[in-house]
C-alpha positions as CSV (number, residue, x, y, z in Angstrom):
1,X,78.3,99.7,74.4
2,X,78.0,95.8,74.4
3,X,80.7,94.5,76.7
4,X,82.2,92.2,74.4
5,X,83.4,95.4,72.5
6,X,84.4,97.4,76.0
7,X,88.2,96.7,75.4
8,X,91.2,99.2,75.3
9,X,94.1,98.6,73.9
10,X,97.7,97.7,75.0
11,X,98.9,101.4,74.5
12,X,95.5,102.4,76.7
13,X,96.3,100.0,79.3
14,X,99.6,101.3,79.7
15,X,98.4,104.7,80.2
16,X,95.8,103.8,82.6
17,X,97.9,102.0,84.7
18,X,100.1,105.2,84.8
19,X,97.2,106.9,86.5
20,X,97.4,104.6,89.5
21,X,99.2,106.0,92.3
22,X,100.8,103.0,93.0
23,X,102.2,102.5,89.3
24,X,102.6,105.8,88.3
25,X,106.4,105.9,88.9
26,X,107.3,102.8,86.9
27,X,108.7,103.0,83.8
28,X,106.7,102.4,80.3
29,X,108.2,98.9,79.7
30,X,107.5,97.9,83.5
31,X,103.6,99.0,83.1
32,X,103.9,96.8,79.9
33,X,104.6,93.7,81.7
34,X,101.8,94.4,84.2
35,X,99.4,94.8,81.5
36,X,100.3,91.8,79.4
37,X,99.2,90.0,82.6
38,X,96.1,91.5,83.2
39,X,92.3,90.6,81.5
40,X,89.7,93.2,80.9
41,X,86.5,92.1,83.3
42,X,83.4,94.4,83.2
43,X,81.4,94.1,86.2
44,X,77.8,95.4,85.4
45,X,76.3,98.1,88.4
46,X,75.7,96.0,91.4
47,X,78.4,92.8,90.9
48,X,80.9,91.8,93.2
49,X,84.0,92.2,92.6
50,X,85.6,90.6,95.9
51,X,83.8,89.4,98.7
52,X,84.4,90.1,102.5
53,X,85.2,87.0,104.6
54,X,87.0,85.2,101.7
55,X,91.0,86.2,100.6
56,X,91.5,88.8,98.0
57,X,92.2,86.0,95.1
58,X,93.1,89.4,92.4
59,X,93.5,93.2,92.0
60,X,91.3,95.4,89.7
61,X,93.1,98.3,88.0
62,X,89.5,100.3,87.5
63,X,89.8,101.8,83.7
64,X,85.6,103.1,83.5
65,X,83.3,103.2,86.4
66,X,83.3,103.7,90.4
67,X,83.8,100.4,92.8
68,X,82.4,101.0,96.3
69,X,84.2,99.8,99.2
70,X,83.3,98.4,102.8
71,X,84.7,96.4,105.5
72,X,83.3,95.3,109.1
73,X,80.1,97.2,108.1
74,X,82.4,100.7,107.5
75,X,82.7,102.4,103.9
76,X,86.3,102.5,102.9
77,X,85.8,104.7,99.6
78,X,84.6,104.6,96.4
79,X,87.3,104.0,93.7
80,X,87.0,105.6,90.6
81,X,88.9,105.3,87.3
82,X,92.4,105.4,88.0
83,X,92.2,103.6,91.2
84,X,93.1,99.9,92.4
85,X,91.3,97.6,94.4
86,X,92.7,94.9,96.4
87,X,96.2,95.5,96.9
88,X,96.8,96.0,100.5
89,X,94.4,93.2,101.3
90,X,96.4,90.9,98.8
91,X,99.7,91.9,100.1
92,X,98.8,91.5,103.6
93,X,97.1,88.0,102.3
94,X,94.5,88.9,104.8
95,X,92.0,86.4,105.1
96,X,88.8,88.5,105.9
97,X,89.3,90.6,102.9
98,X,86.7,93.4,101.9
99,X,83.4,93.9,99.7
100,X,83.7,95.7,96.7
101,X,80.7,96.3,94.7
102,X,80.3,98.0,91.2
103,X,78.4,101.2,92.1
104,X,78.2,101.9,88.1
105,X,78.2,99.6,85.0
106,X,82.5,99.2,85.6
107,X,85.4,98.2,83.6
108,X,88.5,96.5,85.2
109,X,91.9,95.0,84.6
110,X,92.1,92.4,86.5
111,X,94.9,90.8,87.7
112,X,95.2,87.3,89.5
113,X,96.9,86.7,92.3
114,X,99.2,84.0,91.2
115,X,100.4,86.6,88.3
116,X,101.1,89.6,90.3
117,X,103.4,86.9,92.3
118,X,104.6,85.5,89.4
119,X,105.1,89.3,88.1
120,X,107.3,90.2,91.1
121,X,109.4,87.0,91.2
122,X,110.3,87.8,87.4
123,X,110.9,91.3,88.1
124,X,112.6,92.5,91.2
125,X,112.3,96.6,90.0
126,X,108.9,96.4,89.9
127,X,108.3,94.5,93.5
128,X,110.8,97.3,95.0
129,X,109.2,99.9,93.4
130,X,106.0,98.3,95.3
131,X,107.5,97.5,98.6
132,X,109.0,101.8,98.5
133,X,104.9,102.8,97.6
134,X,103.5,101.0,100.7
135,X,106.1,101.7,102.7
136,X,105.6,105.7,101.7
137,X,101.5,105.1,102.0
138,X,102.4,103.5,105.4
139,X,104.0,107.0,106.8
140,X,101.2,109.1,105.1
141,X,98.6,106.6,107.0
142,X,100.2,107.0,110.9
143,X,100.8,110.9,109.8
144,X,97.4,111.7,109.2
145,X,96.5,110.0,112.6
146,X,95.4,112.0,116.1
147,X,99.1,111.7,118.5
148,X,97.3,109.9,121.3
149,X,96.5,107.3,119.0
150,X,100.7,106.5,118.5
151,X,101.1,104.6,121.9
152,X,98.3,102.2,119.9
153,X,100.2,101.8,117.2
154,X,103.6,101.1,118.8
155,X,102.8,100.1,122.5
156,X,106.0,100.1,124.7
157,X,108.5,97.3,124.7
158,X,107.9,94.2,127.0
159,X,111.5,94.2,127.5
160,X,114.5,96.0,126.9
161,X,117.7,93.8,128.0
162,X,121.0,94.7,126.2
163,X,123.1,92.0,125.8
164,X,126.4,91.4,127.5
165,X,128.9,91.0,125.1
166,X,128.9,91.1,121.5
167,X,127.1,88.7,119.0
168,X,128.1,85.7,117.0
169,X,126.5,84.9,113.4
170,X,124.1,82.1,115.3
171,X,122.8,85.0,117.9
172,X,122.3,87.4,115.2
173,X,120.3,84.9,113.2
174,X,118.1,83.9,116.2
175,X,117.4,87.7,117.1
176,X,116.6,88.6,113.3
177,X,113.9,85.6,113.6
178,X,112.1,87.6,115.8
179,X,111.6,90.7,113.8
180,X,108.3,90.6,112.7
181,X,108.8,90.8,109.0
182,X,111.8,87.6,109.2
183,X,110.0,85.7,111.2
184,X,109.3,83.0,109.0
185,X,113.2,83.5,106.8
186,X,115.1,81.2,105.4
187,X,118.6,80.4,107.4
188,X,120.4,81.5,104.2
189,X,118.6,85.0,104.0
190,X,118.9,85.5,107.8
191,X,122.8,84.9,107.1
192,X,122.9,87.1,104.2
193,X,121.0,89.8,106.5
194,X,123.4,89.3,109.5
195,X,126.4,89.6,107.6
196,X,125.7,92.9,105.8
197,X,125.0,94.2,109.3
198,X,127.4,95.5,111.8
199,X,126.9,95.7,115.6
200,X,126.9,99.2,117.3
201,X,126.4,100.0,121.1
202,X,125.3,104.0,122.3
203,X,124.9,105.1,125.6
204,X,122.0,106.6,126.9
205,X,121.0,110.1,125.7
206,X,122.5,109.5,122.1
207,X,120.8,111.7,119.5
208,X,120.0,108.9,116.0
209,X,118.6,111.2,113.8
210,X,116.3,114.3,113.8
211,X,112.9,114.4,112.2
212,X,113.4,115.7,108.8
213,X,116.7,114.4,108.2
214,X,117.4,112.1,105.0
215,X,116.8,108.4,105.7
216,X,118.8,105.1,104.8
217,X,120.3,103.7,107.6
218,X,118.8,100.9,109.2
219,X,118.8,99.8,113.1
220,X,117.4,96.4,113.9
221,X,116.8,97.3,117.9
222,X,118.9,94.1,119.9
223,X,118.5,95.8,123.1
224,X,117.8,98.8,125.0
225,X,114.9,101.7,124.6
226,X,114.8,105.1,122.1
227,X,112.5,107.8,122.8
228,X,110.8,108.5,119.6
229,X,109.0,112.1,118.9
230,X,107.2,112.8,115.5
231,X,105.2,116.4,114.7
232,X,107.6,118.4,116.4
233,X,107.0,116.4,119.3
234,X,103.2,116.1,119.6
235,X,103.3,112.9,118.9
236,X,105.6,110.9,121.9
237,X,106.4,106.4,122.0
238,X,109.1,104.0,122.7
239,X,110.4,101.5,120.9
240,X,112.7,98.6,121.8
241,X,114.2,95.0,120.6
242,X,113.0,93.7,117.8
243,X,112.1,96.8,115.7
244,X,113.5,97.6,112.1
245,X,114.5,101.3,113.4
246,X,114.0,103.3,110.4
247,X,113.5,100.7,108.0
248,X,110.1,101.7,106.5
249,X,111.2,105.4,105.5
250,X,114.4,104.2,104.2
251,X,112.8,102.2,102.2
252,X,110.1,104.8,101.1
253,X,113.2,106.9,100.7
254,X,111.6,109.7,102.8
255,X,113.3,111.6,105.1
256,X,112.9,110.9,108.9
257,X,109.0,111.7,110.3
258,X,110.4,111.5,113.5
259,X,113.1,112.3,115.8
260,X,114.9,109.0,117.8
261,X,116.9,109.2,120.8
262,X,117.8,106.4,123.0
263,X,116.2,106.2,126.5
264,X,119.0,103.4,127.7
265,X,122.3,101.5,126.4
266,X,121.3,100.2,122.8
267,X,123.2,97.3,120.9
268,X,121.6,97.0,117.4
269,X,122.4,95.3,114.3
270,X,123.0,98.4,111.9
271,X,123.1,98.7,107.9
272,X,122.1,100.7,105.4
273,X,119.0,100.1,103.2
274,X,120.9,99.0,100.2
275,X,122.1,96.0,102.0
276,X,118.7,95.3,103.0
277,X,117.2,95.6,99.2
278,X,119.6,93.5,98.2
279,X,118.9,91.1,100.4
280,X,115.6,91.3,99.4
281,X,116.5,90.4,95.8
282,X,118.5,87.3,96.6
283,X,115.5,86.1,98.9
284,X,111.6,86.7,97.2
285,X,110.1,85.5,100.0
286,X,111.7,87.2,102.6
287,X,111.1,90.6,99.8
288,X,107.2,89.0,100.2
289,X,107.6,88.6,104.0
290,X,108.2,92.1,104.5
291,X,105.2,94.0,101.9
292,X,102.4,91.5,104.0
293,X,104.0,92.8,107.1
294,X,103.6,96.8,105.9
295,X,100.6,95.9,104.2
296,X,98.8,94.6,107.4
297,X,100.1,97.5,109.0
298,X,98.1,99.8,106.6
299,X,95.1,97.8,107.3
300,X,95.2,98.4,111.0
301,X,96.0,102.3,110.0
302,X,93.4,102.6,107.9
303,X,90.9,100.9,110.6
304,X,91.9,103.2,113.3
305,X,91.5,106.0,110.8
306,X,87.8,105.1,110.3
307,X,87.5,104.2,113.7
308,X,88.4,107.5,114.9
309,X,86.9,110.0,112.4
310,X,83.5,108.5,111.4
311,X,84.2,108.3,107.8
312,X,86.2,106.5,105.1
313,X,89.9,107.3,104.4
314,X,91.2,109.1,101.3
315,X,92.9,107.4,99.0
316,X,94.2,104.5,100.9
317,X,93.1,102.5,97.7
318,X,94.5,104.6,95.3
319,X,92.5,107.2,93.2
320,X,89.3,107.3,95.5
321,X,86.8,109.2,97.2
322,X,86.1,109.4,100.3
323,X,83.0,108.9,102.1
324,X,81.9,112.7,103.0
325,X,85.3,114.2,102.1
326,X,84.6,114.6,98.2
327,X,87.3,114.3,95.3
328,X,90.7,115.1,96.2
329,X,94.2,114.2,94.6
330,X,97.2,112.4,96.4
């Protein structure tokens, strides 16, 4: 068929959007809005769709066709209809990006950059709903990874001083500034954070939570050390101040994938994840902060992953398939 006649519409859009993993749990208006923004591109077989060295300036919703993927000379997947290229890269506004190439004649939605940001400003359900996917993908991605690689992914603390006495709105600020995904907050957001937080001390040997357990409180780490243990204890690291304890499956809203315990004395800032999404709404670019922050973290993930296994991994781009795994469903 001519391109110029390879359109769907609105109602079609809707319902291919549906079939992204990503999207699929927004509601039908919410998808609406997403599709309003987007224009139909058809990239004949061998285009370009992004190009690696160069940021991810859009994401393409693939409606028709199969989009092959590579990055530092290693095959990520091949995306089929129903997937989504760009998003992580985009989130993480990684600079390096990734090639995507139209293995077939291939019909997109694409959607720019400065829409998608202009789409999650406007629409705080749809950036949480976001922000809870990546955060979910995040857990699936250091899941499927071999347990010696966990001491990689979070390396022990340099240090692990508790402070001496409680602290005042000024000290809690300066801490939260460096936690990786604040690092770059407003003084009004870090205010907002700090207050919705209260300080908590535990003694050595004190039990947080067990893997498996529902999630939703959160424990910014001010001091001290906790033993973590995920797989039912194959999988062994230690993390200290400056980490968002239990932040990103709270977010998700899955239940604990591992148990925490703490090594030493620990003051933390503690809240629940409520306080933190709401936070998130009063303060976009902290909300933004925090998704490049995941979103690099699924990068490195999904790096290691290849690194380690020879081959691409499934799905990490939505609906794809993976180099020498063959079609499977998330």
């Amino acid at each position: 068929m001519p391109a110029e006649k390879r359109t769907v519409g609105a109602v079609e859009r809707i319902l291919s959007l549906k079939r992204i993993p990503i999207l699929a749990g927004l509601p039908p208006e919410d998808l609406a809005v997403v599709a309003e923004h987007g224009r139909e591109r058809l990239f004949a077989k061998g285009s370009v769709l992004l190009r690696e060295g160069e940021p991810i300036p859009a994401l393409y919703a693939v409606l028709d066709g199969q989009v092959h993927l590579e990055r530092n000379g290693r095959v990520l997947g091949h995306v089929r209809s129903g997937g989504f290229v760009g998003g992580p890269g985009m989130f993480a506004r990684d600079p390096q990006g990734l090639l995507a190439r139209a293995e077939t004649d291939t019909l997109t939605l694409e959607l720019e950059a400065d829409a998608a940001l202009e789409i999650f400003e406007d629409h705080f359900p749809i950036l949480h709903h976001v922000l809870r996917e990546v955060c979910a993908w995040y857990i699936d991605l250091v899941r499927r990874l071999p347990p010696h690689l966990y001491r990689d992914i979070f390396p022990p603390p340099e240090s692990a001083n508790v402070p001496a006495g409680e602290l005042d709105l000024v000290e809690r600020m300066l801490f939260l500034r460096r936690v990786s995904p604040f690092v770059q907050s407003s003084i009004a957001a870090l205010a907002e954070l700090s207050r919705g937080m209260a300080e908590v001390s535990l003694p050595a040997g004190s039990r947080l939570w067990e893997e498996g357990e529902p999630a939703g409180m959160v424990m910014m780490v001010v001091g001290g050390t906790v033993r973590c243990t995920a797989r039912k204890g194959e999988a062994v690291f230690t993390l200290g101040p400056g980490t968002p304890l239990g932040a990103v499956e709270s977010m998700a809203e899955r239940p604990r994938w591992f148990t925490a315990t703490t090594e030493t004395r620990v003051t933390a800032l503690q809240g629940h994840v409520e306080g933190l999404i709401d936070v998130f709404e009063d303060n976009f670019d902290m909300a933004m902060d925090y998704l490049a922050v995941m979103a690099r973290g699924q990068i490195r993930l999904l790096e290691m992953r290849v690194s380690e296994s020879g081959r691409a991994m499934e799905h990490f781009y939505g609906s794809a398939e993976a180099e020498e795994a063959g079609p499977t469903k998330t």
